[in-house]
TORKOL-4160 file (C-alpha; in steps of 0.2 Angstrom, whole numbers, padded with zeros to 4 digits, m for minus):
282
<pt num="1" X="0000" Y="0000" Z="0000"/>
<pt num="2" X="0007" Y="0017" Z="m0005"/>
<pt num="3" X="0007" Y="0031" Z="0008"/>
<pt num="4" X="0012" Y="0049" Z="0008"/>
<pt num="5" X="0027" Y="0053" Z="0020"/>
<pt num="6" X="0029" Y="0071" Z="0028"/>
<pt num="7" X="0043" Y="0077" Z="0018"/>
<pt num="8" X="0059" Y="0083" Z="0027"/>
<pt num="9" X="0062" Y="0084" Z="0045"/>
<pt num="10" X="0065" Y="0102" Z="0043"/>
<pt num="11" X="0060" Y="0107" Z="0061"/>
<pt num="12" X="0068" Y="0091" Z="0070"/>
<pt num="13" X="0085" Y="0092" Z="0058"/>
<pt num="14" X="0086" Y="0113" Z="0066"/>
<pt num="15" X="0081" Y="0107" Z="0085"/>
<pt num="16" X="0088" Y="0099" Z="0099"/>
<pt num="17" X="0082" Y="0095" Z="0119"/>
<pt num="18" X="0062" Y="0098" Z="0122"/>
<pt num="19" X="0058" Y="0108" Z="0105"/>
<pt num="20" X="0065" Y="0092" Z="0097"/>
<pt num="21" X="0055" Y="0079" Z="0108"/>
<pt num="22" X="0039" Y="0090" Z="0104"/>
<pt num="23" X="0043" Y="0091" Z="0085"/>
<pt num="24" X="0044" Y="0074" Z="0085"/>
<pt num="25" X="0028" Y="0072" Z="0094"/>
<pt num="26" X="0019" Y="0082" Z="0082"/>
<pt num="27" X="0026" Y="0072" Z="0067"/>
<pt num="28" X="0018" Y="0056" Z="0074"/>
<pt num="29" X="0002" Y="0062" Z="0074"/>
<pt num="30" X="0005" Y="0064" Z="0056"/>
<pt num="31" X="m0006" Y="0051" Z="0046"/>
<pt num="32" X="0002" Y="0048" Z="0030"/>
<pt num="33" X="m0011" Y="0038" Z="0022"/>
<pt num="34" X="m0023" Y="0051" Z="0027"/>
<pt num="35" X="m0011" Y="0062" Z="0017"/>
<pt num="36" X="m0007" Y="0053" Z="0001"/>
<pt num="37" X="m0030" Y="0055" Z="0000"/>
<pt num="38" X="m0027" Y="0074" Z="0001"/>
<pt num="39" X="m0014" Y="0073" Z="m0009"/>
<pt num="40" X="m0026" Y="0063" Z="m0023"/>
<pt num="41" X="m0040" Y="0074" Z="m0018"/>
<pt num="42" X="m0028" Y="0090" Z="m0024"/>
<pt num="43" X="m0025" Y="0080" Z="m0039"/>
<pt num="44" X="m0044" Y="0079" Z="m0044"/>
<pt num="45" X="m0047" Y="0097" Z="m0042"/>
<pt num="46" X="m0033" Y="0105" Z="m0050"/>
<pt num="47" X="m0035" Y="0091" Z="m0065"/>
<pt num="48" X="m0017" Y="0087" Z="m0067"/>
<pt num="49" X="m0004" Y="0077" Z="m0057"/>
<pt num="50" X="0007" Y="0083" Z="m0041"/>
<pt num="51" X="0025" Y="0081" Z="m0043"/>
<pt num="52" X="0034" Y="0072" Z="m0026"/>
<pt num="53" X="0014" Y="0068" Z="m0022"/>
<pt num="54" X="0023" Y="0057" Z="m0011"/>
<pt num="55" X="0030" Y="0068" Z="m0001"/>
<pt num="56" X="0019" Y="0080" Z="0004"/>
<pt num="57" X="0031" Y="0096" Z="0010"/>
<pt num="58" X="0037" Y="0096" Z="m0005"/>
<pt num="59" X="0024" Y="0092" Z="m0016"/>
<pt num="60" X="0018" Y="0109" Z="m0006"/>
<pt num="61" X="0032" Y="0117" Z="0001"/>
<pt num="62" X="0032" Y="0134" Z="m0013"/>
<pt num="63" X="0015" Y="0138" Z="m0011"/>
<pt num="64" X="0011" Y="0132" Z="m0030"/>
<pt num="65" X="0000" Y="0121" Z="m0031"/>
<pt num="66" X="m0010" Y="0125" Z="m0016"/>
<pt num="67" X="m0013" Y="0143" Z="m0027"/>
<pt num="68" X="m0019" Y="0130" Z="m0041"/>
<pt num="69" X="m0031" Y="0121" Z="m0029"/>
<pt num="70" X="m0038" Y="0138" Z="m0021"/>
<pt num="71" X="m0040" Y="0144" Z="m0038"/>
<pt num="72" X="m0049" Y="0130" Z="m0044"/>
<pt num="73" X="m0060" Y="0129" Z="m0028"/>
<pt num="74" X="m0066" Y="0147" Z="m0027"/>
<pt num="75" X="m0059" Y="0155" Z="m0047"/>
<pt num="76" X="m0049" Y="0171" Z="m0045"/>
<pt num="77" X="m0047" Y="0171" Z="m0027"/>
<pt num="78" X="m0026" Y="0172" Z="m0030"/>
<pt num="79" X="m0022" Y="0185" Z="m0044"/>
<pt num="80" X="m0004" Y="0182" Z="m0045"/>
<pt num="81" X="0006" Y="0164" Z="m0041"/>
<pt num="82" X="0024" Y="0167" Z="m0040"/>
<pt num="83" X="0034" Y="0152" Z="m0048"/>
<pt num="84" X="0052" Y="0156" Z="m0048"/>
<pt num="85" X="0061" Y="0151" Z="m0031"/>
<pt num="86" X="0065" Y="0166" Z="m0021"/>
<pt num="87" X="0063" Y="0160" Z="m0002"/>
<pt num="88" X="0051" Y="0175" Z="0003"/>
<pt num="89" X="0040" Y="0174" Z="m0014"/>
<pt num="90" X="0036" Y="0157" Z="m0010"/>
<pt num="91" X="0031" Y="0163" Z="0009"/>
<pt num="92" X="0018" Y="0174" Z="0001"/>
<pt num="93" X="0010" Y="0159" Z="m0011"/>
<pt num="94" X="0006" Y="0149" Z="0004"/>
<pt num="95" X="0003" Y="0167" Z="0013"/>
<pt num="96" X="m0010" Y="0170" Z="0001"/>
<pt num="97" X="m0018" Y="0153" Z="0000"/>
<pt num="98" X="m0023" Y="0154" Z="0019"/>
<pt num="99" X="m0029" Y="0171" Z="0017"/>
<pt num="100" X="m0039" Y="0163" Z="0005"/>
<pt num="101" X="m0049" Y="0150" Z="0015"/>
<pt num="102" X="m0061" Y="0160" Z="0029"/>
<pt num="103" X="m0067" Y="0170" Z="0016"/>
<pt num="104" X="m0072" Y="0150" Z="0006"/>
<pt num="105" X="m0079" Y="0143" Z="0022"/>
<pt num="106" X="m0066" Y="0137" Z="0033"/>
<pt num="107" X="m0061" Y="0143" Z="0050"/>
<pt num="108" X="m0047" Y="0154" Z="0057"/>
<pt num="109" X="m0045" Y="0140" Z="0072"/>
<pt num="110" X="m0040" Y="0127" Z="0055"/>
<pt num="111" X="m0027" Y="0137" Z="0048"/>
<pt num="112" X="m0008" Y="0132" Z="0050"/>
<pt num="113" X="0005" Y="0146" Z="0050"/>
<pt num="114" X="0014" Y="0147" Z="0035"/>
<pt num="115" X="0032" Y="0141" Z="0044"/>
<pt num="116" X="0023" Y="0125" Z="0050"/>
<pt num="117" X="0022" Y="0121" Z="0030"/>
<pt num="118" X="0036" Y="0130" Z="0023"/>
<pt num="119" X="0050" Y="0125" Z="0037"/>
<pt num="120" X="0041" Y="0108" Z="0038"/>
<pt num="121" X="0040" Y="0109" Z="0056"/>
<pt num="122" X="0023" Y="0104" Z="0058"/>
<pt num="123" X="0014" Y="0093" Z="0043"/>
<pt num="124" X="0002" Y="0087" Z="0056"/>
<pt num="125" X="m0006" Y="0106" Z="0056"/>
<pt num="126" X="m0003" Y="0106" Z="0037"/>
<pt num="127" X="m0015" Y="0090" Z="0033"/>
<pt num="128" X="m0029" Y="0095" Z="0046"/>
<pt num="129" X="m0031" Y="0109" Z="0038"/>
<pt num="130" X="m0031" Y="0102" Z="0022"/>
<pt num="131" X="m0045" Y="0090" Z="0028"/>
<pt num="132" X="m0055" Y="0103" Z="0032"/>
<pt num="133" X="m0054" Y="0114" Z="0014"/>
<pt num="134" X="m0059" Y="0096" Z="0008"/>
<pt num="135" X="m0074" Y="0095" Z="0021"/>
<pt num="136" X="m0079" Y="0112" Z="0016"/>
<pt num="137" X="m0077" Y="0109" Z="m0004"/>
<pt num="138" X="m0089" Y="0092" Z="m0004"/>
<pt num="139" X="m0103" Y="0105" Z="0007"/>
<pt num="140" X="m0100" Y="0117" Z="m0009"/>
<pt num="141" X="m0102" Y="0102" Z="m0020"/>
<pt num="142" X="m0118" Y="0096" Z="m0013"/>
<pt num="143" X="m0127" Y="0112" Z="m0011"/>
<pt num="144" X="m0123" Y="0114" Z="0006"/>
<pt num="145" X="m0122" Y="0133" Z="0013"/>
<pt num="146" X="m0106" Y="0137" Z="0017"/>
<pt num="147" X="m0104" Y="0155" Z="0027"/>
<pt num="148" X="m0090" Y="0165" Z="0024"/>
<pt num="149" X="m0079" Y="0165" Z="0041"/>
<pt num="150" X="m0074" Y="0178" Z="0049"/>
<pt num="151" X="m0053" Y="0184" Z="0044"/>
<pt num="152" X="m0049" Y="0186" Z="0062"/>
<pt num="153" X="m0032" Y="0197" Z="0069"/>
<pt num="154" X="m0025" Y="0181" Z="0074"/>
<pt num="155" X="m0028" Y="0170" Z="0057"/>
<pt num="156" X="m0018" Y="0184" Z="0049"/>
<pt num="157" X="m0006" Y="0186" Z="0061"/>
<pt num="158" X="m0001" Y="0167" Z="0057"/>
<pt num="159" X="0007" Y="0173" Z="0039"/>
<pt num="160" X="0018" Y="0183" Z="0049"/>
<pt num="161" X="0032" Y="0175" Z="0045"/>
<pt num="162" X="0031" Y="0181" Z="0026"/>
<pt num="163" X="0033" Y="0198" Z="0030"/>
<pt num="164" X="0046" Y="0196" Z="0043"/>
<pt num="165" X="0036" Y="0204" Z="0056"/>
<pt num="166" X="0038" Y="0198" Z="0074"/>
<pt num="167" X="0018" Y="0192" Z="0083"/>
<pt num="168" X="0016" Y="0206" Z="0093"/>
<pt num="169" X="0006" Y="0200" Z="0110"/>
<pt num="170" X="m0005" Y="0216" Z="0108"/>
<pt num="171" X="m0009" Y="0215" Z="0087"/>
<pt num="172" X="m0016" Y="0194" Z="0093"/>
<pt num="173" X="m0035" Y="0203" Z="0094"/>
<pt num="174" X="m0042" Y="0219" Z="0088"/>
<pt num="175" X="m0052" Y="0222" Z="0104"/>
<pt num="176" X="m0039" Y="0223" Z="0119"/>
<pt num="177" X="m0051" Y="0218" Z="0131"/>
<pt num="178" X="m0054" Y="0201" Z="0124"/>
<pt num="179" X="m0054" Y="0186" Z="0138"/>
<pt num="180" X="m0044" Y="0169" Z="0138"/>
<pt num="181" X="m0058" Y="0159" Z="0132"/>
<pt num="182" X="m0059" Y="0169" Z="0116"/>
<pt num="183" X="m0041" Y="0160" Z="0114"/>
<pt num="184" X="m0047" Y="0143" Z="0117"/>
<pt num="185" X="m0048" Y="0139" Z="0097"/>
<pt num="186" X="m0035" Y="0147" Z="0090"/>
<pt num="187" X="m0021" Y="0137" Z="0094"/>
<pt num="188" X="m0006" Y="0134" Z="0105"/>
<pt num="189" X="0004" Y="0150" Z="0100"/>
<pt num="190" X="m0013" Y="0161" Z="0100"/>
<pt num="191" X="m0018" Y="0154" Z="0116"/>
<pt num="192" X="0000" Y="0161" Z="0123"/>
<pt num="193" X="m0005" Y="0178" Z="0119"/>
<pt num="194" X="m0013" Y="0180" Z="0133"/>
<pt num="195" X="0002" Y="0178" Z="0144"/>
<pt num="196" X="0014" Y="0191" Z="0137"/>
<pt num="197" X="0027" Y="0189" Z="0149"/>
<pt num="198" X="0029" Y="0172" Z="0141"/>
<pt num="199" X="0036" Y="0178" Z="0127"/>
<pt num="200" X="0054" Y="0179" Z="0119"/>
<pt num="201" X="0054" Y="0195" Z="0109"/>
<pt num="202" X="0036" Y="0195" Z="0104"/>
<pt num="203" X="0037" Y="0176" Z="0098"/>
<pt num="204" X="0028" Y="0161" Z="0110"/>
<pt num="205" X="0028" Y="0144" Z="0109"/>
<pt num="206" X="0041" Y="0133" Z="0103"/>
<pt num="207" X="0049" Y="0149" Z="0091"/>
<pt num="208" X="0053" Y="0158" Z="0107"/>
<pt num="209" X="0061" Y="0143" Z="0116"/>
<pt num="210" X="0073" Y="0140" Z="0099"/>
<pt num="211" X="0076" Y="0159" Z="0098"/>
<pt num="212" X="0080" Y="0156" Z="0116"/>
<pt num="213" X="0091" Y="0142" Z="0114"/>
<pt num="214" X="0102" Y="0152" Z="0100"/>
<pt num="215" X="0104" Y="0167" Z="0107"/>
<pt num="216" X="0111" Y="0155" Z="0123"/>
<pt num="217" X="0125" Y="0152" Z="0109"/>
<pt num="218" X="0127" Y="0167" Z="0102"/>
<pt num="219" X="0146" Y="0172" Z="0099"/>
<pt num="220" X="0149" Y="0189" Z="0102"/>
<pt num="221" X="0166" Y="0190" Z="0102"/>
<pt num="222" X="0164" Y="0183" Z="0084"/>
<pt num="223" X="0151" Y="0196" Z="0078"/>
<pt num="224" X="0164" Y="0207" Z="0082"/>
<pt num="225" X="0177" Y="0200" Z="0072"/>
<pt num="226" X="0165" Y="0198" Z="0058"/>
<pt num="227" X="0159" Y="0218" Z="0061"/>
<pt num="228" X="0177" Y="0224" Z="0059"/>
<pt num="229" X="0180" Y="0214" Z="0043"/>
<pt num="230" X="0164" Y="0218" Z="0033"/>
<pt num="231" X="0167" Y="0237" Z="0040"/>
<pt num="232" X="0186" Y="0237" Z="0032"/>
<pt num="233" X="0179" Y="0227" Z="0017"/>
<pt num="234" X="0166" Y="0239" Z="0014"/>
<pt num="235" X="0170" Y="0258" Z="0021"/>
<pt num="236" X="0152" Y="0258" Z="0029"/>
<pt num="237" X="0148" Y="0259" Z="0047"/>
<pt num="238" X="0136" Y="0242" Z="0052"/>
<pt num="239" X="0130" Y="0252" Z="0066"/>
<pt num="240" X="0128" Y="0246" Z="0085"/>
<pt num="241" X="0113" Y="0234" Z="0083"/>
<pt num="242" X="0123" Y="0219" Z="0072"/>
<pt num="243" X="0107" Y="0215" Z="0067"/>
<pt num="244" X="0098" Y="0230" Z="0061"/>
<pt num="245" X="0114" Y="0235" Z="0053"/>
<pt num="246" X="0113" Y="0220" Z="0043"/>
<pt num="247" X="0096" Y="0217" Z="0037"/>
<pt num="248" X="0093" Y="0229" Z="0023"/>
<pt num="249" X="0105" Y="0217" Z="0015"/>
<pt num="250" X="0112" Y="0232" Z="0005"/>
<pt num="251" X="0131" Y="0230" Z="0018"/>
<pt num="252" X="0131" Y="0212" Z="0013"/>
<pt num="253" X="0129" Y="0217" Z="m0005"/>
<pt num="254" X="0141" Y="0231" Z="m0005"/>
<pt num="255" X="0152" Y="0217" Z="0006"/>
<pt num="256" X="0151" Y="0204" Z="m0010"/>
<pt num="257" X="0154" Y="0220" Z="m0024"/>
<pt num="258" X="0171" Y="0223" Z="m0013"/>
<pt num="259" X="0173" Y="0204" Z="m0017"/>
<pt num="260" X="0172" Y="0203" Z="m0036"/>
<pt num="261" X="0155" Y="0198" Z="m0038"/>
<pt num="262" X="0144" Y="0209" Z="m0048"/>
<pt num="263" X="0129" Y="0213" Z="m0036"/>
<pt num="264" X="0113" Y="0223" Z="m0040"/>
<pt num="265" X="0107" Y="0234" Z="m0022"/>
<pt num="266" X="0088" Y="0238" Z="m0022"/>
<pt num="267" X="0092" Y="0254" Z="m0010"/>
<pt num="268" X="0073" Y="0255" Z="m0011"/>
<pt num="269" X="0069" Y="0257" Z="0012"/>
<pt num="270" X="0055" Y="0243" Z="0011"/>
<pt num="271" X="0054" Y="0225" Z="0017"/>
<pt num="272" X="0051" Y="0217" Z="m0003"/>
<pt num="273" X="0067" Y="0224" Z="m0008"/>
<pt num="274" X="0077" Y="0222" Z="0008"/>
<pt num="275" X="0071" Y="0201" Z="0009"/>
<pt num="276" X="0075" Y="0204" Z="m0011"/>
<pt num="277" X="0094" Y="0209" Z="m0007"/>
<pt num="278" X="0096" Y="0195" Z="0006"/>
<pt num="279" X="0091" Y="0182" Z="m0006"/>
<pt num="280" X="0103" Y="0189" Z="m0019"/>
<pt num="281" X="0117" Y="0189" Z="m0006"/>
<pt num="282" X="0115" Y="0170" Z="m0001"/>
């Protein structure tokens, strides 16, 4: 009997202690057989075959065909699919595609976050939702009304990630005064938003335990070897936040022109173009 694997262990291969143990929890709850049927069921709808069906991440993993099966599902509800293989760009396909399911009938609770897909850190997530934009489809099919649901803060808050934006533990609800039971279907990292001081720099859950983790091995001494180097290479001052100094990308462009590579900076002070100049760095 044929079955669908998970794909790569992307979330175990990059954790270690407890975030490890729970990753690996959450991948045996992963039904493969269950998963090679939504994978058939995608299939169907789009009306042509999946490449690495098998394996489900990356069958999925840039956002693709799950455009395809949205489009097919409810027409023109994606304008634009991006196909080419910038990280980001990818990010915003599978951005899009969950943006596009309250408004066909499924519920914010259902969602995955777009990292739980992309990074393959949580496929479990992945199919359930799946399951449930299948449910939904087959209510459309039989003449079934199917309400529109309600694009709440923290459903879109769980594309985040695309747009580099730290969750914030007062953007989780649009009314500050909401209670804790309010929380009790959104999630695990929702649910945390009601205890801010739980938090690692505005993220929860298992992302604030690995940032956690790697800031415990952070190597200043070697940030400051790396500083001094890039800021001879270059002529430019990095600044006193590493980080911020950094993230334009337009230094490690400059940094790789003073290498011999021919580079192309977008100077343009918005995230598109800065995620654009990192990628072209790596």
């Amino acid at each position: 009997m044929t079955t669908c694997t998970d794909g790569p262990h992307r979330g175990i291969d990059n954790a270690y202690g407890d975030l490890k143990e729970r990753r690996e929890k959450m991948d045996a709850k992963f039904d493969s057989s269950a998963a090679l049927g939504v994978m058939n069921w995608i299939e169907s709808v789009i009306g042509e075959p999946v490449e690495n069906k098998d394996d489900m991440t990356t069958a999925l993993h840039d956002g693709i065909v799950l455009c395809k099966l949205m489009n097919k599902l409810k027409p023109d509800s994606i304008k634009k699919t991006y196909t080419g293989t910038l990280a980001f760009k990818q990010m915003e396909n599978i951005g899009q595609f969950l943006t596009s399911l309250p408004p066909y009938g499924v519920r914010s609770e259902d969602l995955f976050e777009t990292p739980d897909l992309y990074e393959g850190t949580n496929m479990a997530s992945v199919l359930v939702c799946l399951g449930q934009v299948k449910r939904v489809q087959a209510k459309h099919d039989n003449g079934e009304t199917v309400e529109p649901q309600e694009v709440r803060q923290s459903a879109a808050l769980k594309t985040c990630r695309v747009k580099n934006e730290p969750v914030r533990a007062n953007k989780q609800w649009k009314n500050t005064g909401a209670t804790k039971s309010k929380y009790e279907h959104a999630g695990k990292d929702i649910a945390n938003a009601a205890n801010p001081e739980d938090a690692q720099d505005g993220l929860y859950g298992d992302r604030a335990e690995r940032k956690k983790q790697l800031d415990m091995k952070y190597d200043t001494k070697l940030e400051a070897k790396i500083r001094e180097w890039i800021e001879a290479k270059t002529g430019e001052s990095i600044g006193d936040d590493f980080q911020e100094g950094l993230k334009s990308g337009v230094i490690l462009l400059n940094l790789m022109g003073k290498l011999g590579h021919e580079v192309k900076v977008n100077v343009k002070k918005m995230p598109f173009a800065e995620r654009e100049n990192i990628d072209n760095f790596l």
